[in-house]
C-alpha positions as CSV (number, residue, x, y, z in Angstrom):
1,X,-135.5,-108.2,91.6
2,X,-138.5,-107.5,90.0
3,X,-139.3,-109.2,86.3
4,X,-139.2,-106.0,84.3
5,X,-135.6,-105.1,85.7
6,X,-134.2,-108.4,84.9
7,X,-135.1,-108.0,81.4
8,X,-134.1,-104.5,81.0
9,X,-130.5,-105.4,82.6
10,X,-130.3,-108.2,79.9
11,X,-131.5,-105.8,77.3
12,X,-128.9,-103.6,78.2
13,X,-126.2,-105.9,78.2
14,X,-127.3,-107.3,74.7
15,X,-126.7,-103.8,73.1
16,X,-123.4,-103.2,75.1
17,X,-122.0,-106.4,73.3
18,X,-123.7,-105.3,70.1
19,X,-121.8,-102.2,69.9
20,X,-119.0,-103.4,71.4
21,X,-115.7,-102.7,69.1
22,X,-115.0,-105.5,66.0
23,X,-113.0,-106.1,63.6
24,X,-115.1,-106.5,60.4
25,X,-112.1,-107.0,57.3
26,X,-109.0,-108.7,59.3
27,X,-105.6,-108.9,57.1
28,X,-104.9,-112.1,55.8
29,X,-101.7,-113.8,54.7
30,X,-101.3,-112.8,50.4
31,X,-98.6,-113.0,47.8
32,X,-97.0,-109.8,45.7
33,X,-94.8,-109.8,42.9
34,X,-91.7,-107.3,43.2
35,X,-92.7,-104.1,41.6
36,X,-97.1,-104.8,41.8
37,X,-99.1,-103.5,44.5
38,X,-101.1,-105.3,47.7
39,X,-103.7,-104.1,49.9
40,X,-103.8,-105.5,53.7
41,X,-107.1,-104.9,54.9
42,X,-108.0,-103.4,58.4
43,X,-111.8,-102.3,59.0
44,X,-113.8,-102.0,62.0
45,X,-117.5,-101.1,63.2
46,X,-115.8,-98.5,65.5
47,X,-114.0,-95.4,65.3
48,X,-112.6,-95.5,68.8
49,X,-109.3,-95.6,70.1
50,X,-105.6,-94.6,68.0
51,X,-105.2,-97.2,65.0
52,X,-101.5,-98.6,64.7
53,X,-99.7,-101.2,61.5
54,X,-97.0,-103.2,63.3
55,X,-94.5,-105.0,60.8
56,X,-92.1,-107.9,62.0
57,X,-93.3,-105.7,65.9
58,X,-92.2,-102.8,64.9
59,X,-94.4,-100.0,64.7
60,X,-94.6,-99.1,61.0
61,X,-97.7,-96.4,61.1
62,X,-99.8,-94.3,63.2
63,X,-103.8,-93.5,62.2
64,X,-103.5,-92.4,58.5
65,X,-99.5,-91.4,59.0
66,X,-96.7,-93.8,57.7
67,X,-93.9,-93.6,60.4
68,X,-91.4,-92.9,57.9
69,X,-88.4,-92.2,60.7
70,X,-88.7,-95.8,61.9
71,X,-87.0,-97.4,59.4
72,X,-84.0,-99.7,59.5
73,X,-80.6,-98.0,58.9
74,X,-79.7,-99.4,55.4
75,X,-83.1,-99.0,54.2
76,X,-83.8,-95.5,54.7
77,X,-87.5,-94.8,53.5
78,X,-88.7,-97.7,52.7
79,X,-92.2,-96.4,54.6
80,X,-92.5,-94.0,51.9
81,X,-94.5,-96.8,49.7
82,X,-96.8,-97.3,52.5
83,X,-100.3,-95.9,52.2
84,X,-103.3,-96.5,55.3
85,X,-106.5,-95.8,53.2
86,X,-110.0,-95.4,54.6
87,X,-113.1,-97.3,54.4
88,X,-115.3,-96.8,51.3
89,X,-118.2,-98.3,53.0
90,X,-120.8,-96.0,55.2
91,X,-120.8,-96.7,59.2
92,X,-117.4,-98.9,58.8
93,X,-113.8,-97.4,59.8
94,X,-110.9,-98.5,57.6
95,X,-106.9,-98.3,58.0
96,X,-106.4,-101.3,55.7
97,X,-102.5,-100.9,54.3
98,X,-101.4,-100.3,51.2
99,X,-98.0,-100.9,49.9
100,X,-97.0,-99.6,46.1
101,X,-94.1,-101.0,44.1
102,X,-93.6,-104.0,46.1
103,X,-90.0,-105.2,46.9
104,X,-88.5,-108.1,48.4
105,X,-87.7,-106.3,51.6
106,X,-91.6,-106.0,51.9
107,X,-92.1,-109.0,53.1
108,X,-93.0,-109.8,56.5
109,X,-95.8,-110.5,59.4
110,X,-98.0,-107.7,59.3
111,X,-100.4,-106.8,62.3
112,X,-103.7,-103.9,62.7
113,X,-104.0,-103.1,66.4
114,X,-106.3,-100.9,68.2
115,X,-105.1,-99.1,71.9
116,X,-107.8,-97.1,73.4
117,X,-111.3,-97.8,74.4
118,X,-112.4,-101.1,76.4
119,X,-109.3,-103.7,76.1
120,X,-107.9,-103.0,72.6
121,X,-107.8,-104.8,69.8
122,X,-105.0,-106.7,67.6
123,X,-105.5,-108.6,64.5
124,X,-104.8,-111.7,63.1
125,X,-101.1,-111.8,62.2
126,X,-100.5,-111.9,58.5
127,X,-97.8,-112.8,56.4
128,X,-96.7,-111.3,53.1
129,X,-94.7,-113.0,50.9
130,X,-93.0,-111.5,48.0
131,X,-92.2,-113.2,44.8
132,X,-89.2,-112.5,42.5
133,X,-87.2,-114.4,39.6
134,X,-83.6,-114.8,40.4
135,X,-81.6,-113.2,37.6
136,X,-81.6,-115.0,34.6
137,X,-78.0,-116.2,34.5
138,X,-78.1,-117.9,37.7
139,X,-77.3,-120.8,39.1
140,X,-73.2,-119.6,38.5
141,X,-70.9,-122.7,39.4
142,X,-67.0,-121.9,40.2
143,X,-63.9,-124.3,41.5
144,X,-60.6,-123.0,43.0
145,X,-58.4,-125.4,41.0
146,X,-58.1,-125.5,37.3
147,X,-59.6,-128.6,35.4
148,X,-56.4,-130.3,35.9
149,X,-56.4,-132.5,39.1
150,X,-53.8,-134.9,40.9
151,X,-55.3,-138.1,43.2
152,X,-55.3,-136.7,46.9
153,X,-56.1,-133.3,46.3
154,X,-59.0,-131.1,47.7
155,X,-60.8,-129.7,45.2
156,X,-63.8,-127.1,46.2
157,X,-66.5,-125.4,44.1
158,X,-69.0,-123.7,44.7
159,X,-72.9,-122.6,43.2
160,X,-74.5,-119.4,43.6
161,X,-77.9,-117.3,42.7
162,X,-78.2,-114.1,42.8
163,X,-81.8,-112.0,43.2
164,X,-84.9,-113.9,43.6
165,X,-87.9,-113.8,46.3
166,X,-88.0,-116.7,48.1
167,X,-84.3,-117.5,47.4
168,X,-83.4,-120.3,45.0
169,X,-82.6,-123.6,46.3
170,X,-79.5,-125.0,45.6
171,X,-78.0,-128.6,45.7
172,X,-75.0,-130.9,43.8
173,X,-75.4,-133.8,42.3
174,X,-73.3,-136.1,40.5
175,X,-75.3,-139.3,40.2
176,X,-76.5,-138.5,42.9
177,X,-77.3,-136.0,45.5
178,X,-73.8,-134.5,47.5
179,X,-75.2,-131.8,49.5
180,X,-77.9,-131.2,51.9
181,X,-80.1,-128.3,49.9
182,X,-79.6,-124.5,50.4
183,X,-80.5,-121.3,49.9
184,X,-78.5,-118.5,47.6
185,X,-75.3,-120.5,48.0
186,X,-73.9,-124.2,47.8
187,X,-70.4,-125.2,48.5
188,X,-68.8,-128.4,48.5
189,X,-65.3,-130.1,49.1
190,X,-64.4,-133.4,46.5
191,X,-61.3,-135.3,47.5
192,X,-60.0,-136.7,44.1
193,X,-59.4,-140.5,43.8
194,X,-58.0,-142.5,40.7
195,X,-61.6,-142.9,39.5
196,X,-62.5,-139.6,39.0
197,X,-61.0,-139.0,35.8
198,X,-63.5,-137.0,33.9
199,X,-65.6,-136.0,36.7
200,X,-68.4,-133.8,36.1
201,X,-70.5,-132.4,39.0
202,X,-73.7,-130.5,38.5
203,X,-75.5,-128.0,40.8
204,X,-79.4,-127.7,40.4
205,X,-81.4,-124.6,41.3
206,X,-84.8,-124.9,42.1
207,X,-87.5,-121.4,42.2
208,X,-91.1,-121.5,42.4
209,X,-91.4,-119.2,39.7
210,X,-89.4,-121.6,37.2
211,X,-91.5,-124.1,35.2
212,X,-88.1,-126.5,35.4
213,X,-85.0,-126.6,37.5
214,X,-82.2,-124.9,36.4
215,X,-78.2,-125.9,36.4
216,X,-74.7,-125.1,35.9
217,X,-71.4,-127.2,35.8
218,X,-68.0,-127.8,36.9
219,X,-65.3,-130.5,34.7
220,X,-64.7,-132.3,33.2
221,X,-62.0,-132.7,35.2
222,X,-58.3,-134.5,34.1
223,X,-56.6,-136.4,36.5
224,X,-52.3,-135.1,36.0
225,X,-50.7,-138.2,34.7
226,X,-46.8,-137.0,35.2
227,X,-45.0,-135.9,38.2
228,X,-45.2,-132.8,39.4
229,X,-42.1,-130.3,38.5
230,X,-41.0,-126.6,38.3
231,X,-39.3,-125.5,35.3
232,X,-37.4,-122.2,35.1
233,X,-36.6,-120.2,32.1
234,X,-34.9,-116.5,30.8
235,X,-33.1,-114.8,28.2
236,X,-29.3,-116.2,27.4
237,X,-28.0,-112.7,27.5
238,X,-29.4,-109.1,28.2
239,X,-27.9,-105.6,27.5
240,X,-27.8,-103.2,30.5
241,X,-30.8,-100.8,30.6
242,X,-33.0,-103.5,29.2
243,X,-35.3,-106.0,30.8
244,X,-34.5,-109.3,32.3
245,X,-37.6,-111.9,31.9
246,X,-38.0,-114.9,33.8
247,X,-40.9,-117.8,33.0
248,X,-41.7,-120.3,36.0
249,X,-44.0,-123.2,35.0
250,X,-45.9,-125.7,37.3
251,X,-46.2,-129.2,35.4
252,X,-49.0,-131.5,36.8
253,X,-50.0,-129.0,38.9
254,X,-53.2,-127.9,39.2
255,X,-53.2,-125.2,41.7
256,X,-50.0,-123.8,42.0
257,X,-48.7,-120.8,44.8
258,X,-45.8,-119.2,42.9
259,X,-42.6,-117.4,44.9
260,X,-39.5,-115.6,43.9
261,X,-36.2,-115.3,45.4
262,X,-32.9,-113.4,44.0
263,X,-29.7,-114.8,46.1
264,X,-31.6,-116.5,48.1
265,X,-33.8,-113.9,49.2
266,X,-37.5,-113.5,48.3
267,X,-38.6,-111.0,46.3
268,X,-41.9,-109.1,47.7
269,X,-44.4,-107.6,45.9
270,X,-44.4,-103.8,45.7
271,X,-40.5,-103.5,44.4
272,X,-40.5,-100.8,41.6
273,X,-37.9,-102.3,39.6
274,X,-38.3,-106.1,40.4
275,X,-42.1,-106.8,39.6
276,X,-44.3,-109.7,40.0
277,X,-46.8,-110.3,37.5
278,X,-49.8,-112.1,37.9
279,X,-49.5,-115.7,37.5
280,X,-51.7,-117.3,34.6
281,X,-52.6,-121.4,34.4
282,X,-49.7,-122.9,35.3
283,X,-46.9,-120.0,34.7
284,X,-45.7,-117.1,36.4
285,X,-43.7,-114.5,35.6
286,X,-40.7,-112.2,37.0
287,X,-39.0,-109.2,35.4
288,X,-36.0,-107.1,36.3
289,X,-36.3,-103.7,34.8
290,X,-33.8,-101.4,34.2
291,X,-31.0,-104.2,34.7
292,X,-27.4,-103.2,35.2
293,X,-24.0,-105.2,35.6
294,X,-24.1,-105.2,38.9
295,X,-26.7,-107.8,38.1
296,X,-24.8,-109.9,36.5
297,X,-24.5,-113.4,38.4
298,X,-27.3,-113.1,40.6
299,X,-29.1,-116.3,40.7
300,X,-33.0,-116.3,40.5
301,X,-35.2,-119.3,41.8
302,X,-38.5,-120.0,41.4
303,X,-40.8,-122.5,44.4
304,X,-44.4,-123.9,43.9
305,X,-46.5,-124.5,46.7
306,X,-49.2,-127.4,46.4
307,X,-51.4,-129.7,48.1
308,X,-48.4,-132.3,47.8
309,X,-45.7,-129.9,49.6
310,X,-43.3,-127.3,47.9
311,X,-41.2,-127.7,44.5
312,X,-38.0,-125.8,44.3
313,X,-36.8,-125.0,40.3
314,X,-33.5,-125.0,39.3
315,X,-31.4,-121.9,39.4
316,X,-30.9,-119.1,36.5
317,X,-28.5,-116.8,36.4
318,X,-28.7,-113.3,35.4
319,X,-26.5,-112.6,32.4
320,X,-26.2,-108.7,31.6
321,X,-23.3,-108.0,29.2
322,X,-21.8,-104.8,27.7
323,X,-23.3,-103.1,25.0
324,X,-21.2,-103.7,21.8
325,X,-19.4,-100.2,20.5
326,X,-19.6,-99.5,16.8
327,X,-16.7,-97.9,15.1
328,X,-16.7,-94.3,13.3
329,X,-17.5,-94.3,10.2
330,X,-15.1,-93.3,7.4
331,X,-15.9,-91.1,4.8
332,X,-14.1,-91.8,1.4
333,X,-11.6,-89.5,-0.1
334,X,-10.8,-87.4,3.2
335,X,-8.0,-86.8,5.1
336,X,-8.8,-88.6,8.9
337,X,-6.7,-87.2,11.7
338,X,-4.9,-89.6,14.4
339,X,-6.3,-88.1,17.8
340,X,-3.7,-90.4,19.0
341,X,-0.8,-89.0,17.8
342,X,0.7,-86.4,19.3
343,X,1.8,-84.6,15.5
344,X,-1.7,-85.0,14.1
345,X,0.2,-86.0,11.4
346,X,-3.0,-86.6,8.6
347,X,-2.9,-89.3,6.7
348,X,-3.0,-89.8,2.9
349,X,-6.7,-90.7,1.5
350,X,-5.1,-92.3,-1.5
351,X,-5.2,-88.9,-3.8
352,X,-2.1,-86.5,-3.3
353,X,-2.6,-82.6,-2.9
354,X,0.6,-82.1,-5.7
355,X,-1.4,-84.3,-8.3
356,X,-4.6,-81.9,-7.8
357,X,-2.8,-79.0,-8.4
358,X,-1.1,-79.9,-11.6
359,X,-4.0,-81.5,-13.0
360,X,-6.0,-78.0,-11.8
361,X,-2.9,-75.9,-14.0
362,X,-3.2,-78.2,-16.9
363,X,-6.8,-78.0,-17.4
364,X,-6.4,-73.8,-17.1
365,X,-3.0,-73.8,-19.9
366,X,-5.4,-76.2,-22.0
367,X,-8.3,-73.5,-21.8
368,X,-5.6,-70.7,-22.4
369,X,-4.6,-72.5,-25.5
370,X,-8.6,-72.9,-26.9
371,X,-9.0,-69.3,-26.6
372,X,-5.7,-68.0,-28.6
373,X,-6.1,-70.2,-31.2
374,X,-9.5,-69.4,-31.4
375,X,-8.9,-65.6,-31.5
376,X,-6.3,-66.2,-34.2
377,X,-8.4,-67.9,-36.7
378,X,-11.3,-65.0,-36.0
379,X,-8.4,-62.1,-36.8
380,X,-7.3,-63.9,-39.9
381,X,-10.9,-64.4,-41.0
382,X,-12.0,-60.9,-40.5
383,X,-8.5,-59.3,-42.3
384,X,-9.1,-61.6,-45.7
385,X,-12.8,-59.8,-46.0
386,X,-11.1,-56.4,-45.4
387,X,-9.1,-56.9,-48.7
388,X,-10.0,-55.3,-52.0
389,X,-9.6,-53.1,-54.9
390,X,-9.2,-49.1,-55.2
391,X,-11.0,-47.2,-58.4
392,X,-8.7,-48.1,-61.4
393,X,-9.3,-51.5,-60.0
394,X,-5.7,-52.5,-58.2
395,X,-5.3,-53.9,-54.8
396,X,-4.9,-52.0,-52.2
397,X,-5.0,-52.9,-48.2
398,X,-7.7,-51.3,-46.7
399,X,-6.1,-52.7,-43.1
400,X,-3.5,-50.1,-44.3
401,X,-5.9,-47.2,-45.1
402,X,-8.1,-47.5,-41.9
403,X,-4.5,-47.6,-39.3
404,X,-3.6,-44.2,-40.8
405,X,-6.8,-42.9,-40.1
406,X,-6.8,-44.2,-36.7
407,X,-3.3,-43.0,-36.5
408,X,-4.3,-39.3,-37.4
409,X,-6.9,-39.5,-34.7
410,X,-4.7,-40.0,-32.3
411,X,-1.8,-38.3,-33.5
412,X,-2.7,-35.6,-35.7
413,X,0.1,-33.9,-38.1
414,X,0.7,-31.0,-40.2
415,X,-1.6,-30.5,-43.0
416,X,2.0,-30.2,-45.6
417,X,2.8,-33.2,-43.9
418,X,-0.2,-35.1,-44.9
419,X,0.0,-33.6,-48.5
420,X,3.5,-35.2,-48.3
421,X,2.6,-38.5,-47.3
422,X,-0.8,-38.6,-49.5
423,X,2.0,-37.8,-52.8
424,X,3.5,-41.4,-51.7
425,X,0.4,-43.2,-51.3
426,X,0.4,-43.8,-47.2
427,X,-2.7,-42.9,-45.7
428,X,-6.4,-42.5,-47.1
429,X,-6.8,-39.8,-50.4
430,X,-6.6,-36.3,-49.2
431,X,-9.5,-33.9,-49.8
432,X,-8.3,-31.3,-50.9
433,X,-11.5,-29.0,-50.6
434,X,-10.7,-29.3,-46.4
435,X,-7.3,-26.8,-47.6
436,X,-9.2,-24.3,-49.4
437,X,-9.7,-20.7,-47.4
C-alpha cells in the first residue's frame, strides 16, 4: 500500500475513536439524608442511542420520562420524585438523576446505560445510601415475665428500634456482651440461677448518626423466695340477681397462665353471664353475673400454669341466699284488717269509736251552753238601758210601750178600743189629732 493511504487509514481510524461514544460525568456512590435532595450524574459526548436509569436492575426511567408504572406494589409512586435533567454544558448530553425528598426506600445501586449505536454503554454502578435517625425513644427493652423470678425459669426479653437509615445496631450486655449484634431487633433467652438475684441486663444501640451509644434496661430482677401457691377467694354470701366475684392469686409466681372451672368444668371465654377478666400481676379474676339459687353449691376452682408444672387452688363454693322480706309497715291509730281471717274482723287501734262520739257530743252541748248563756247576759244588758222615766218624771217600762206598738202592727184594733186601753195606761199615748174628721 502506498505511504499516503497508510496514513490516511490511520487518520481515519484516530477520528473514529475520537468521536466514538463516552461517558464524560459517571454516577458515583453519595450519601442523602431522608427528606434532602441528590443528584446522580449521567453525561456523555454523544446524543446517540435511547438513555435508560436502572435501580437495584430494574428499569426505573426512559430518556427524560420517569417510568412511574414500574414501581413495587406497596410503594406505589415512588418514581414520582425522580427527575432526569439535561446537560447545562454546550456539545455535552446529560440524563444525570435527580431524586427530591429523599426517603429511606431511595436507597440502592443505581446504573446510566446507553442501547443503541455501536456496543452500548453502561455506567459504573453506584450506590446510594440514605441516612436517618431512629426515633428518639428507641432502643425499647421488654421481658415476658414480671420482675419476679424463680431459679430454673426461662426468662426472655427483648430490644427493639424503630425508624432509622442504616438500621441501629443492637446488642446485650450484662458485664459483658450476650448476643451476637443485630439490626432493628435483639432477643435473648436468660435461664435464672441462684445468683442472679438483682440481675440487670442492658441492651445498647449503636447509629452512625448518634454522637454516643444509646440504651435501655430490663431488672432488677427478684429471685421468689417462697413456694409457689394458688389462693382462692369470694364473697361469704350473695343475694340472687347480684354478682358473685371470685379473686385467684399466684404467690412466687412470676408468670402465671390462669384457668377457671365451675363443677369441674372449664369455663371458656365468650360466656355472657360467666366472664373472664383480664388477669393483672399475679391475680385473676372471675365473676358470675346475674346469679340465682340454682347457683348455690357450685364449686369454683382456680389452676395456674408455670414453668414448674400446674397449681390447683382450693375449692369455693357459691353461696346465694334468699333475699330477706321486710314486714308492712303500721301506721299508728288505724284500724289494720286480718287478710287472714275469714270475718275481717278489724282490730282495735287502742282508741274506741263510742269514746269519739261522746267526746264529739260533749264538746257540741259545751258550745251550746257558751252561746245561751251568752245571749242571756246580752238580753238582760240591752232591757236595763231600755228603762226610764215618762214626763211628770215616774217610771215607766218602755219594753212595755214598744210591744204594744209592735202588737198593733201586727194586730191592729178598733180605734174605741185603743181609746179604752190608752184610759188604763196599756199601750203608747194616743194622738188624738189622728180621730179628728
Amino acid at each position: 500500500m502506498p505511504f499516503r493511504y497508510r496514513h490516511l487509514g490511520l487518520l481515519l481510524l484516530c477520528l473514529s475513536v475520537s468521536f466514538a461514544q463516552q461517558f464524560i460525568s459517571e454516577p458515583k456512590d453519595t450519601t442523602a439524608y431522608v427528606g434532602g435532595e441528590v443528584t446522580l450524574n449521567c453525561v456523555l459526548n454523544s446524543g446517540h442511542g435511547s438513555h435508560l436509569w436502572v435501580k437495584d436492575s430494574v428499569l426505573i426511567t426512559q430518556e427524560y420520562s420517569p417510568l412511574s408504572h414500574v414501581v413495587d406494589d406497596d410503594d406505589s409512586g415512588r418514581y414520582a420524585r425522580y427527575t432526569v435533567i439535561p446537560s447545562e454544558t454546550t456539545g455535552y448530553y446529560g440524563y444525570s438523576l435527580h431524586i427530591s425528598n429523599v426517603q429511606p426506600q431511595d436507597a440502592g445501586v443505581f446504573q446510566c446505560i446507553v442501547l443503541g449505536g455501536e456496543n452500548g454503554l453502561e455506567s459504573e454502578k453506584a450506590t446510594l445510601q440514605v441516612l436517618a435517625a431512629p426515633e428518639k425513644d428507641y432502643p425499647e427493652c421488654s421481658t415476658t415475665t414480671g420482675l419476679h423470678v424463680s431459679v430454673g425459669e426461662e426468662v426472655t426479653f427483648s430490644c427493639q428500634s424503630n425508624g432509622g437509615s442504616p438500621a441501629t445496631v443492637l446488642k446485650w450486655l450484662r458485664d459483658f456482651d450476650l448476643t451476637e449484634p443485630s439490626e432493628v431487633s435483639n432477643t435473648h433467652t436468660w435461664t435464672v440461677t441462684e445468683n442472679d438475684d438483682q440481675a440487670i441486663f442492658t441492651c445498647q444501640g449503636e447509629h452512625m448518626l448518634w454522637s454516643t451509644p444509646r440504651t435501655c434496661s430490663v431488672g432488677p430482677f427478684k429471685l421468689n423466695n417462697g413456694e409457689p401457691a394458688v389462693k382462692i377467694t369470694g364473697l361469704e354470701a350473695i343475694i340472687p340477681q347480684t354478682t358473685a366475684t371470685f379473686i385467684c392469686s399466684a404467690q412466687y409466681i412470676s408468670t402465671p397462665e390462669f384457668s377457671w372451672y365451675i363443677d369441674g368444668n372449664e369455663v371458656r371465654h365468650g360466656d355472657e353471664r360467666i366472664i373472664i377478666r383480664d388477669s393483672f400481676g399475679n391475680n385473676a379474676i372471675l365473676e358470675i353475673a346475674d346469679a340465682s339459687v340454682e347457683d348455690n353449691g357450685k364449686s369454683v376452682e382456680c389452676k395456674v400454669k408455670y414453668f414448674g408444672g400446674i397449681l390447683t387452688s382450693e375449692f369455693a363454693v357459691i353461696n346465694v341466699i334468699a333475699a330477706p322480706t321486710r314486714a308492712p309497715t303500721k301506721e299508728p291509730n288505724t284500724i289494720v284488717l286480718d287478710l287472714d281471717d275469714e270475718h275481717l274482723e278489724p282490730r282495735d287501734s287502742g282508741v274506741s269509736s263510742s269514746a269519739i262520739v261522746g267526746a264529739t257530743m260533749g264538746i257540741i252541748a259545751l258550745v251550746l251552753l257558751v252561746v245561751i248563756f251568752v245571749g242571756i247576759v246580752t238580753i238582760r244588758r240591752a232591757a236595763k238601758k231600755l228603762e226610764g222615766q215618762d214626763e211628770n218624771g215616774e217610771n215607766f217600762s218602755m219594753r212595755s210601750r214598744y210591744v204594744g206598738v209592735l202588737r198593733s202592727w201586727f194586730f191592729p184594733v178598733h180605734e174605741h178600743t185603743q181609746k179604752s186601753m190608752a184610759s188604763f195606761g196599756v199601750g203608747p199615748p194616743m194622738d188624738n189629732k189622728a180621730f179628728e174628721k
